[in-house]
Structures are given as structure tokens and as C-alpha cells.
C-alpha positions as CSV (number, residue, x, y, z in Angstrom):
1,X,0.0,0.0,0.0
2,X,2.3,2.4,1.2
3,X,5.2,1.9,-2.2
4,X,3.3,4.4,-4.4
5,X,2.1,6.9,-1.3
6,X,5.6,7.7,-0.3
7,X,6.3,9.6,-3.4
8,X,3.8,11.7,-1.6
9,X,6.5,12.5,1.2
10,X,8.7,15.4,-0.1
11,X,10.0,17.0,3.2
12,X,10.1,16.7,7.0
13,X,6.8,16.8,9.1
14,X,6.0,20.5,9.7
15,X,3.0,22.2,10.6
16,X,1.0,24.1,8.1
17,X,1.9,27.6,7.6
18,X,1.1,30.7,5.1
19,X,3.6,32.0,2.8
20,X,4.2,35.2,4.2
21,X,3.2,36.6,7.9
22,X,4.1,40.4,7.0
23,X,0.7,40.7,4.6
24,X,3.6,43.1,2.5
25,X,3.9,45.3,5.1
26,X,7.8,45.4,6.7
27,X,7.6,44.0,9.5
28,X,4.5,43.2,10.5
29,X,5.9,39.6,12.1
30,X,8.5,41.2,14.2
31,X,7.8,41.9,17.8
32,X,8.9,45.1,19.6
33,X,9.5,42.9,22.3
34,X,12.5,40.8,20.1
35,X,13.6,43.3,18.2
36,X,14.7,45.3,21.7
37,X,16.2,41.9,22.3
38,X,17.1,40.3,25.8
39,X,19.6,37.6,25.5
40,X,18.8,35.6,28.5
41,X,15.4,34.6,27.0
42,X,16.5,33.6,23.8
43,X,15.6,30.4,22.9
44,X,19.2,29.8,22.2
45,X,19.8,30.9,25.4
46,X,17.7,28.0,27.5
47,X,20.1,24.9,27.1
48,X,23.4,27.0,28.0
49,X,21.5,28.3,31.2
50,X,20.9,25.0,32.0
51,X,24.0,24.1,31.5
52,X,25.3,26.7,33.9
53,X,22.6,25.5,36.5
54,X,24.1,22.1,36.7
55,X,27.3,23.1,35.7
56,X,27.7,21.0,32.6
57,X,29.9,22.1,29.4
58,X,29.7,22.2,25.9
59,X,32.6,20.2,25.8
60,X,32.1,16.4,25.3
61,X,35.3,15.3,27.7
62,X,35.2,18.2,30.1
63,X,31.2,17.4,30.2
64,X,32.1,14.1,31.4
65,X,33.9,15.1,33.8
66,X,31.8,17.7,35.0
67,X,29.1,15.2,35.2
68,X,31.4,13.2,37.5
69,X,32.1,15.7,40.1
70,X,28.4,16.3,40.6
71,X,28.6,13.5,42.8
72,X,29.6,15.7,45.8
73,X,26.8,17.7,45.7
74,X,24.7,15.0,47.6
75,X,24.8,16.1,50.5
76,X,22.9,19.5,49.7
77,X,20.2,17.9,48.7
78,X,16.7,18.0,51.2
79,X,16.3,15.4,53.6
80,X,12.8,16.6,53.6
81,X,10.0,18.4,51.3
82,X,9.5,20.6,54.9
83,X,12.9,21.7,55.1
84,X,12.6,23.5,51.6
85,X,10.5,27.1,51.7
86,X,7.7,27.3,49.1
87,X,7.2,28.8,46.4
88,X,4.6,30.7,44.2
89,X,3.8,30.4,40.5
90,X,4.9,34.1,39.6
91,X,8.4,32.9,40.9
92,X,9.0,30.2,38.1
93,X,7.3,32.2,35.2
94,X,9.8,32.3,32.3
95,X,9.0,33.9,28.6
96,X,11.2,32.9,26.2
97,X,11.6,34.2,22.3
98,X,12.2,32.7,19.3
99,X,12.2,35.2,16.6
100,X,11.6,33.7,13.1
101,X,10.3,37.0,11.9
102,X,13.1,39.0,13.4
103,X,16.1,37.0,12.6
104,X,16.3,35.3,9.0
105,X,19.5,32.9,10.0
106,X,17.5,31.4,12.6
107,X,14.4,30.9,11.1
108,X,16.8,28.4,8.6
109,X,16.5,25.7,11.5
110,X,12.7,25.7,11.7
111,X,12.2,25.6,8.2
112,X,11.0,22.6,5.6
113,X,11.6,22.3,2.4
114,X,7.7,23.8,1.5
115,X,8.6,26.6,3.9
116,X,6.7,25.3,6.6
117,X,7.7,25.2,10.4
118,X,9.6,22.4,11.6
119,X,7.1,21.1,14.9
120,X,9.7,18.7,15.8
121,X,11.8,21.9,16.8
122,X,9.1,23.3,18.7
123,X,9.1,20.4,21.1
124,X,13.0,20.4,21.3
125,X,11.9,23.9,22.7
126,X,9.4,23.2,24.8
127,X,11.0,20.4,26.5
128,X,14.1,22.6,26.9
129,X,11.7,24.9,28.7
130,X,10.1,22.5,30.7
131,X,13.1,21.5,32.5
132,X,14.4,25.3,32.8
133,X,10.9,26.3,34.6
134,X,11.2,23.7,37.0
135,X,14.7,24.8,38.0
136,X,13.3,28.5,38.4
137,X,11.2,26.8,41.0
138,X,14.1,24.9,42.7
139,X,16.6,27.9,42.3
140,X,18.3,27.9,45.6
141,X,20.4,31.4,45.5
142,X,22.8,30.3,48.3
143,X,23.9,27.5,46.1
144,X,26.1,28.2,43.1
145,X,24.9,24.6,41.0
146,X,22.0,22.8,41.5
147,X,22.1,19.7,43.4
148,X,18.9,18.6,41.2
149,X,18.9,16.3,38.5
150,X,15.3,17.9,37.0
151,X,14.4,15.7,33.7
152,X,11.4,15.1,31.5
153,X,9.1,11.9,33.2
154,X,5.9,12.3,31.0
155,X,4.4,14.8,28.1
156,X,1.0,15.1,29.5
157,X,-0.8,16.7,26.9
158,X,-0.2,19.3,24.1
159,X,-3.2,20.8,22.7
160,X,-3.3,23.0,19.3
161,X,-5.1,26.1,19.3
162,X,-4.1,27.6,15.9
163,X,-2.8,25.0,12.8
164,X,-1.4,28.0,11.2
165,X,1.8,28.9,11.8
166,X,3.8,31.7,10.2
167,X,7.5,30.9,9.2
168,X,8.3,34.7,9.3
169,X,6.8,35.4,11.9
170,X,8.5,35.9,15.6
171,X,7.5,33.7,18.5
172,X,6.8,33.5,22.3
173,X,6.9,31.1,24.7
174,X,5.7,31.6,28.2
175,X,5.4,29.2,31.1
176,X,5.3,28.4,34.7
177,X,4.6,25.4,37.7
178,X,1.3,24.8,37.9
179,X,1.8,21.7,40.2
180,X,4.1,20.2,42.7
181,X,4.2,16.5,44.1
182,X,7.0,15.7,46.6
183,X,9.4,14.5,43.7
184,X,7.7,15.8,40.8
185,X,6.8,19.2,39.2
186,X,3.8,19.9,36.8
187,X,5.1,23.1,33.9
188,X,2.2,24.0,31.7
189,X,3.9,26.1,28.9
190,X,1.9,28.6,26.1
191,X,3.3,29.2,22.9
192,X,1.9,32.5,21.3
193,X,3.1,34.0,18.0
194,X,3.4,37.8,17.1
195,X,1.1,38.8,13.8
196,X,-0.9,42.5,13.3
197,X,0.5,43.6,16.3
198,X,-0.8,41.6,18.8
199,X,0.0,37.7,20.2
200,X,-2.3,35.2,19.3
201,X,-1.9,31.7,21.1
202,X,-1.1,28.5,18.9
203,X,-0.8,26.0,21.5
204,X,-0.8,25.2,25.2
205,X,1.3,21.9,26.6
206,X,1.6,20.2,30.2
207,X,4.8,18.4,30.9
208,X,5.8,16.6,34.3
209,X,8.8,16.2,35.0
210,X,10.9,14.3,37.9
211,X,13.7,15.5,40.3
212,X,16.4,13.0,41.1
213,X,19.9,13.2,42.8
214,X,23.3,14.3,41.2
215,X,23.8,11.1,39.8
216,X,19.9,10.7,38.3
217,X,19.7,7.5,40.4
218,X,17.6,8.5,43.1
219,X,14.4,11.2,43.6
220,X,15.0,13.9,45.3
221,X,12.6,16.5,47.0
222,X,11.5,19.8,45.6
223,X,9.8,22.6,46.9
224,X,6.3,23.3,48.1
225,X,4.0,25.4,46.0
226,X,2.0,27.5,47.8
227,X,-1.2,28.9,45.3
228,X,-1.6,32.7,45.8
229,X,-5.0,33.7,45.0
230,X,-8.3,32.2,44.1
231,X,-7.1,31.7,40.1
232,X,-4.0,30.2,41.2
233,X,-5.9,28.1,43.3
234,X,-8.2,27.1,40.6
235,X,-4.7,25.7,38.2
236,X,-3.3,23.7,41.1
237,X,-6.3,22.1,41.7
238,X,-6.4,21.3,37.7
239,X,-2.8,19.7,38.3
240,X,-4.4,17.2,40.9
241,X,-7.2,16.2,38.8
242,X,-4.6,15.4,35.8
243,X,-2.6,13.3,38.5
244,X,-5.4,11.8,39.0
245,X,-6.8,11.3,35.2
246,X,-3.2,9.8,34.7
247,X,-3.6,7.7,37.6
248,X,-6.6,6.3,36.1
249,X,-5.7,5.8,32.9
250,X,-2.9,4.0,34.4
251,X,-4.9,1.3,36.1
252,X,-7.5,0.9,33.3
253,X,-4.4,0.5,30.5
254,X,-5.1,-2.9,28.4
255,X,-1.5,-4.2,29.2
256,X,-3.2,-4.9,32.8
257,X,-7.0,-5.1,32.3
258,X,-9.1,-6.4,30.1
259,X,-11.1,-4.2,27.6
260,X,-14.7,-2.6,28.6
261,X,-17.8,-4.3,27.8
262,X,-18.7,-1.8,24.7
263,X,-14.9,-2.5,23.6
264,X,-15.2,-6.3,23.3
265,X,-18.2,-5.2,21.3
266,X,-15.9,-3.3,19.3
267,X,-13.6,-5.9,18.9
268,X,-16.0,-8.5,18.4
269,X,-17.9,-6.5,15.4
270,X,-14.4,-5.9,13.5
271,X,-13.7,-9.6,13.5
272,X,-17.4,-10.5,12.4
273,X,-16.7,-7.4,9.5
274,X,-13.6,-9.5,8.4
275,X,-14.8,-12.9,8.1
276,X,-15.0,-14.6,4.9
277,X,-18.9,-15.3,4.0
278,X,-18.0,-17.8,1.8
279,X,-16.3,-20.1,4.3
280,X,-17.7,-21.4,7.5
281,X,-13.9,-20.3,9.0
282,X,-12.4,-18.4,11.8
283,X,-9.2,-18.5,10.0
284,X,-10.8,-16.9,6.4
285,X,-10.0,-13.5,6.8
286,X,-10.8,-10.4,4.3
287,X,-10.1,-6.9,3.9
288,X,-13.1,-5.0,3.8
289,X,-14.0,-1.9,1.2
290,X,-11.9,1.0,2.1
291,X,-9.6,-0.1,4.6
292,X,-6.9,-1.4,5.3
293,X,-4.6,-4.1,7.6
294,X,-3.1,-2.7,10.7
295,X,0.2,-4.7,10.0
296,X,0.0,-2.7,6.3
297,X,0.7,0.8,8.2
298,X,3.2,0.6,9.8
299,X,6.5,2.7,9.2
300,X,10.3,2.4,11.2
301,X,13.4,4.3,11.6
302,X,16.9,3.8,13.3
303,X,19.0,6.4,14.9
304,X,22.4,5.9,16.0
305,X,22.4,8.3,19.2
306,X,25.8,10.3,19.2
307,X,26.7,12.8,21.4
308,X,26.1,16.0,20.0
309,X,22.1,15.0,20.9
310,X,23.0,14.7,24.3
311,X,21.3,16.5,27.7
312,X,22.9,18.4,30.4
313,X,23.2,15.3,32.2
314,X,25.1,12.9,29.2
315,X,22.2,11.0,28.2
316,X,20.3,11.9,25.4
317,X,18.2,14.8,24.9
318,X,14.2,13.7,25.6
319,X,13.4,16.8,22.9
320,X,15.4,14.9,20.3
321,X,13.5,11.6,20.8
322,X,10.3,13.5,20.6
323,X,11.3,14.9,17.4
324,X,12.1,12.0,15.8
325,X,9.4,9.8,16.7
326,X,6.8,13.0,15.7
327,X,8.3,13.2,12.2
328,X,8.3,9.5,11.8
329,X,4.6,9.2,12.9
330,X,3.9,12.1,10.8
331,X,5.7,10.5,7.6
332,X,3.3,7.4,8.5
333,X,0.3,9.3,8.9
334,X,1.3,11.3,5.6
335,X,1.7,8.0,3.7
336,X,-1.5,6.7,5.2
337,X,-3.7,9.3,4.4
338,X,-2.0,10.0,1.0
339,X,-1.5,14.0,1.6
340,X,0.3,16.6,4.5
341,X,-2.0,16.4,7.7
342,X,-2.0,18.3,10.6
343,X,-1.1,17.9,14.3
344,X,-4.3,18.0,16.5
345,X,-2.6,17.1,19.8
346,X,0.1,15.2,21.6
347,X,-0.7,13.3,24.6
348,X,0.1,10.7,27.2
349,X,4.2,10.8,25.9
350,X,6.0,8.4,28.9
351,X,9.5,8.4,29.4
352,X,10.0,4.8,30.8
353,X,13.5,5.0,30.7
354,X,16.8,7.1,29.9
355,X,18.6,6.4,26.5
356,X,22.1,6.0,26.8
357,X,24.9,7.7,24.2
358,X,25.9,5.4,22.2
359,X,22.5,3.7,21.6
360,X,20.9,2.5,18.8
361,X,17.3,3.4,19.0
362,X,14.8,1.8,17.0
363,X,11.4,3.4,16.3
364,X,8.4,2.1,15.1
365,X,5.2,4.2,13.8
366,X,2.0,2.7,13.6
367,X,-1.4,3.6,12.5
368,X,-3.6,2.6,15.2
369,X,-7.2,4.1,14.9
370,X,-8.7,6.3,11.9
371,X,-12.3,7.8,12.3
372,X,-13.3,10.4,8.8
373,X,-10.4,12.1,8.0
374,X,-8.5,11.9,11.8
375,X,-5.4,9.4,11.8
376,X,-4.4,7.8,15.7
377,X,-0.5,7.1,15.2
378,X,1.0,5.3,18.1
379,X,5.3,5.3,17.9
380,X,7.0,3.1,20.2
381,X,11.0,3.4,20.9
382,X,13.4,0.7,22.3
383,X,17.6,0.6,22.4
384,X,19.2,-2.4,20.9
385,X,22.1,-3.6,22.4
386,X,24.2,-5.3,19.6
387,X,26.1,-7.6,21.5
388,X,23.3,-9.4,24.0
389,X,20.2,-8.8,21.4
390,X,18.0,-7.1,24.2
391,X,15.4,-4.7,23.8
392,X,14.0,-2.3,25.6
393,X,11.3,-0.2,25.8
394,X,12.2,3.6,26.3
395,X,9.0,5.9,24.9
396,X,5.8,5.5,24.0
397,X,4.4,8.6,22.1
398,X,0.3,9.4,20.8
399,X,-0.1,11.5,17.8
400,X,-3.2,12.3,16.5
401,X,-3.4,14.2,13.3
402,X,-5.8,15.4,10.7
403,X,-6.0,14.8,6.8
404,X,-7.6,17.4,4.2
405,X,-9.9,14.1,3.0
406,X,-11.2,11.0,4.4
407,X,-8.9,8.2,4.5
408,X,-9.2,4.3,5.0
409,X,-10.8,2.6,8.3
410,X,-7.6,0.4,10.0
411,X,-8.5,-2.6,10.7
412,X,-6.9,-5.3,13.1
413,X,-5.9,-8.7,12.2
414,X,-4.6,-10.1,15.8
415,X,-5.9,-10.0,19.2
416,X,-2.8,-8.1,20.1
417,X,-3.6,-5.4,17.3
418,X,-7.3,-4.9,18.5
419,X,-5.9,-3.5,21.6
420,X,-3.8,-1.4,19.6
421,X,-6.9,0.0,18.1
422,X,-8.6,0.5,21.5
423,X,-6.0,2.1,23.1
424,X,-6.1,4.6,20.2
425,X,-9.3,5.2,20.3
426,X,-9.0,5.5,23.5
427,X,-6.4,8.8,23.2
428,X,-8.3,9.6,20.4
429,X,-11.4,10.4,22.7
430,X,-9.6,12.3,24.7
431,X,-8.1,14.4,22.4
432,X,-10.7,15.0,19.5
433,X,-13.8,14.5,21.0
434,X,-13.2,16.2,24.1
């Protein structure tokens, strides 16, 4: 199916965009904000801030041992959450810039081939962010490096608000914790870009992420947050009822439970849908009109992981691995539904596990659930080691995207494939029809 549809693929995944954001009028897409300029909330500012949290270096053998001597820095970690003062949202709010429209040589590393903007970018940035707000909450002033390990655990959600986005035109992030566990921080991030003189919103994400000892083997506590105000209030008790949503989802996932009464249905109806009339066989199987076999749509990838993708903490970089897997799920979805579609959210993205320099990482994209012209694409990553043939799971990531037509239904083959299916429509309903 998919040999003549990948002519179709002619550049990276991006997100749609219009030609031009300035409407012919000079500068239009440039904000007064960026073009005053602040350096430390350049977007190529974030990692090398980090880096100067944690005291890392841009140098791959003195990063090493950098990394190494963080080891002594133990012992100023808390012994307790109470021993730590609290904080308030206001003091980890961050904006950060990233002006496309303001300067040209930039904009080169956001762009596609069709001039559209490169989303897999946008999530090294947001990640990047992510990790920086949470260390705005943390920031201890007495202390010259962090003691903190502060890394991405889970991608809760990323919800689009605007599909259009302008390659010329400049960009704003803004952010802050919304959340706080003992060990674990809640940063829900806004990402706003700069047209007509005014910022309209394009999406809004919610990333945990996880605070672990100088060596990354251990959690570590963080501090308190302390709501100020009745709106304040009203966002921190949002972040317990997604703890609790994931909690749920959690226990209900099909890897531990069976499926739902109205799923078995489900299940049970695409099985009687594929049977062979002619026979009187369970094992006669057909392909009904306008659809196709799960095990048809699938696409894969290999990256060699080197260190120039690496964190601040030498392993590698969690935006990088969302990158890749969203292009190679949006290449799958591309080839599926025959033309460019667009992202409608990102959600439920876990970080089982670090991935070591050096790795090989294998991805795989699949096409999971299709309803009209909406495409479900599940990619799941694992490491390789050569030598003992092991695999392991590292991330699991749910795209769902949109196609400018209709495309096929998917249909499953296995038992194992039908609870692919349900587990994308599952996020599917979460996403789209919430």
C-alpha cells in the first residue's frame, strides 16, 4: 500500500503555515519585544543556562567530567519536602523568544523544504523549557549549582489552538509550575506567535517532569508550592485532577485489564466485519472496502544516538526523541492518508527509561485508529544492544493528526492489534472528541 504513497513525502513533518506573515507590510511579524532583544530569553539561550545551572559544558570530555564531580553535591540535597520554603507560580514564570520573523538565520532551522515550520523543533523547545521552569522553582540562591537532577518523566498533553503557523513570523513562549508533588513538578507552557501587532496563542502543553539526585539514580525532594490567589488556586487544583486522570488511565491501561464491555463489542464487530462469508472459518480472513490491515501501516526508523544529541546530564536529549518519533509518525500518517495532515494534539508521551549515548534506537510508527479524516498514530521506541540482542522499551508517544480528506478505516488482524486499536481510540477520545 504504502510503495506508491511515499512519493507523496517530499519533506520533513511540519505544521501548516502561510507564505508570508508580514501581509507586505515590513515588519509586521516582528515583535517590539524581540527586536529590543534580551539575551537571556533567547531560545538559544535556555540549554546554556541550563548548563550553567548544573554546571555542565559544551565540551564532550570536560562534560564528562563535569558530570562526575556532581557526585559531591549530595549532600545538599533535602532530607525533607519541609525543610525547603515554598514557592509561588509568579516565581518560576519564564518567557522565552524565538524570533523567526526578526532574525532570518534562525528561522533556517525551523524551516522545511515547503517553507513550513519544523514542529519537531518546537518540542526540542518546549522540552528545553520545561526542564528550565522547574529549576526556576528549585533555584536555591545560596547555592552556586543545583544539586537537582530535574528531567522530563511524562508529556502530559499538548493541545493545538491555531494549525497555522507563520515561518516569518517571531515567536513567544511563556510558562510556569502549575503543580508540585514531593518529587515531581507539573510546567504547563503557552506558545503565542506575534502577527498584526498583537500575540495570538497556537498551542498550550503540560509536561511533568521528575527530580532526582546528582547522579539521576535517586528522587530527590522539591519545593512546596504554595497557590496565591483564588485563580492560582483554581490551576493547582487542575494539576491534581490530571494526577489523577493519569492515575486512572494508568490502572485501566489494556497491558493490565481487560477491555470494557462496549470495547469487546468493538472488537467483536471488526472480527465479524472480516470474516469470509463464503467459508464457514475463523481463519478466512478479508479486507473490507476502504480499509486497510493494521500490520500494512506501519512505518520504522533507526538512529544511531551520538553525542552531540546529548542533555545536560550525558544522556540523550528527551526533545530529540520527541522529534524523531513525531516526524516518523507524521511520515506514517502522511503515507496513510496520502497528503500533508495536521497535528491536532500530543498526549500521554512516557519516558520509561533514559537512552544511553551510544544507543541504537529503534522506532516504530504505527497507525492505530482512523475515524473520517482523523489518523491515531502510536510510535513506540526501544535501544538495541548489539552484543546481547536485548530490547527495551524507552518511549511510548500518541499523535493524533488530521488529513484534508477521508482516509481508510484500519483494521486489526490479531488480538494483540485490537488492543492497539482501543488504546487509540481511547487517546483519540480524549483528544478530538473532548
Amino acid at each position: 500500500m504504502f510503495s506508491s504513497r511515499l512519493l507523496l513525502l517530499r519533506s520533513t513533518a511540519s505544521l501548516p503555515s502561510r507564505s508570508l506573515c508580514t501581509d507586505g507590510v515590513a515588519g509586521r511579524g516582528r515583535a517590539p519585544d524581540m527586536i529590543e532583544g534580551n539575551p537571556l530569553l533567547h531560545v538559544s539561550n535556555v540549554r546554556n543556562r541550563l548548563r550553567d545551572i548544573v554546571g555542565a559544558s559544551t565540551n564532550w570530555s570536560d562534560h564528562k567530567q563535569a558530570m562526575a564531580q556532581r557526585v559531591s553535591l549530595s549532600s545538599m540535597l533535602a532530607k525533607s519536602q519541609q525543610e525547603l520554603p515554598a514557592r509561588s507560580m509568579k516565581d518560576s514564570y519564564l518567557e522565552v523568544h524565538l524570533p523567526l520573523g526578526s532574525e532570518p538565520q534562525l528561522r533556517e532551522k525551523y524551516l522545511t523544504f515547503h517553507n513550513t515550520v519544523r514542529f519537531g523543533r518546537i518540542l526540542e523547545d518546549l522540552d528545553s523549557l520545561g526542564v528550565l521552569i522547574s529549576y526556576s522553582h528549585t533555584y536555591n540562591p545560596v547555592l552556586k549549582r543545583s544539586p537537582l537532577s530535574i528531567v522530563t518523566a511524562l508529556v502530559d498533553k499538548i493541545d493545538m489552538r491555531q494549525h497555522v503557523v507563520y515561518p516569518d513570523c517571531d515567536i513567544k513562549f511563556t510558562g510556569h509550575v502549575t503543580w508540585v508533588g514531593r518529587t515531581s513538578i507539573e510546567a504547563t507552557m503557552h506558545m503565542l506567535q506575534y502577527r498584526d501587532g498583537v500575540y495570538a496563542p497556537v498551542l498550550d502543553a503540560t509536561f511533568v517532569m521528575v527530580a532526582r539526585d546528582p547522579e539521576n539514580k535517586r528522587a530527590a525532594f522539591v519545593n512546596p508550592l504554595k497557590p496565591d490567589g483564588a485563580e492560582e488556586e483554581t490551576i493547582y487544583q487542575q494539576g491534581e485532577a490530571n494526577k489523577s486522570r493519569r492515575v486512572e488511565l494508568s490502572t485501566a491501561s489494556l497491558l493490565k485489564v481487560a477491555p470494557a464491555h462496549e470495547e469487546r463489542e468493538i472488537v467483536h464487530s471488526l472480527f465479524l466485519n472480516t470474516l469470509d462469508t463464503k467459508t464457514v472459518s475463523f481463519r478466512s480472513r478479508v479486507l473490507p472496502p476502504n480499509s486497510v490491515w493494521m500490520e500494512d501501516a506501519k512505518l520504522k526508523g533507526l538512529e544511531i544516538c551520538h553525542p552531540q544529541e546529548r542533555n545536560i546530564f550525558n544522556r540523550i536529549f528527551g526533545g530529540f526523541l520527541m522529534r524523531k518519533a513525531y516526524e516518523l509518525g507524521w511520515a506514517n500518517a502522511c503515507s496513510f492518508g496520502g497528503c500533508r495532515p495536521n497535528l491536532v494534539a500530543v498526549d500521554d508521551i512516557l519516558f520509561q527509561r533514559p537512552v544511553e549515548i551510544g544507543s541504537l534506537l529503534l522506532l516504530s510508527s504505527q497507525v492505530c485508529y482512523t475515524q473520517e479524516n482523523y489518523i491515531q498514530v502510536r510510535v513506540h521506541s526501544e535501544v538495541f544492544d548489539p552484543l546481547t540482542r536485548q530490547h527495551n522499551t524507552t518511549n511510548v508517544f500518541h499523535f493524533t493528526f488530521k488529513s484534508d480528506r477521508d482516509v481508510p478505516n484500519i483494521t486489526p488482524r490479531t488480538y494483540g492489534e485490537s488492543m492497539l486499536y482501543l488504546d487509540g481510540k481511547r487517546h483519540f477520545n480524549q483528544t478530538v472528541e473532548k
